[in-house]
N, C-alpha and C positions, 0 to 999 in steps of 0.2 A: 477758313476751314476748321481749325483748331476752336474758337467757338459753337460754329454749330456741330462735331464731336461735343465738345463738353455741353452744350443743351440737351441733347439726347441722351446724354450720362446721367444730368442732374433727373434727367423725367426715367429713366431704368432704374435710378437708385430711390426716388419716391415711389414709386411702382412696388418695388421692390422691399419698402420698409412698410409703405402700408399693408401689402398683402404679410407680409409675415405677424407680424402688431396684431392684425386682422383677424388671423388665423388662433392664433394665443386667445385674444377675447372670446371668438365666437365659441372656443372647445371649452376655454372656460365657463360662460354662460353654460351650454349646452350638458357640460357635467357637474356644475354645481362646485366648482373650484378645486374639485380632485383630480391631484397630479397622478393619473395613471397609466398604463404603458400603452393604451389605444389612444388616449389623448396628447404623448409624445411622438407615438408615430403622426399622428393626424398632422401635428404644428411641420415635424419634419418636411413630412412627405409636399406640404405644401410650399413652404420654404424653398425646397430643391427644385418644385416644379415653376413659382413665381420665379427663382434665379436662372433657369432654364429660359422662361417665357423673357423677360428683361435682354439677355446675351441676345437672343434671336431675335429680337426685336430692333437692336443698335449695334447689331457686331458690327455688318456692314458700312454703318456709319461712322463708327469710332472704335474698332478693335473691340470690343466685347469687354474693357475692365471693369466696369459698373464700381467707376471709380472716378470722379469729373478732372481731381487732382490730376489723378496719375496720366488721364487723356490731356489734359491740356499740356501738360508737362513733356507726353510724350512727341 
């Protein structure tokens, strides 16, 4: 059981890192590498909603830490 937890942690926390990564490049391209405060909220906004989508996706299966360590340990 504590395996497939931490498989579904390690695929929420990939999930999880490309969309944020993702998000950073695309707003970048998209503004031309200005830091400014619709291009912060954009990164945000998406971040909180990837980390949202990930929990709901494996809470079920492993408590929702979107943390493989902290699952397997647990």
């Amino acid at each position: 059981m504590n395996w497939r937890a931490a498989l579904a942690e390690g695929i929420a926390v990939f999930f999880f890192v490309l969309i944020g990564t993702g998000a950073i490049v695309i707003t970048g391209a998209l503004s031309g590498g200005a830091m400014d405060n619709s291009r912060l909220i954009a990164i945000a906004l998406t971040n909180g909603l990837g980390f949202g989508v990930a929990i709901a996706a494996v809470s079920h299966i492993s408590g929702g830490h979107i943390n493989p360590a902290a699952t397997f340990a647990a």
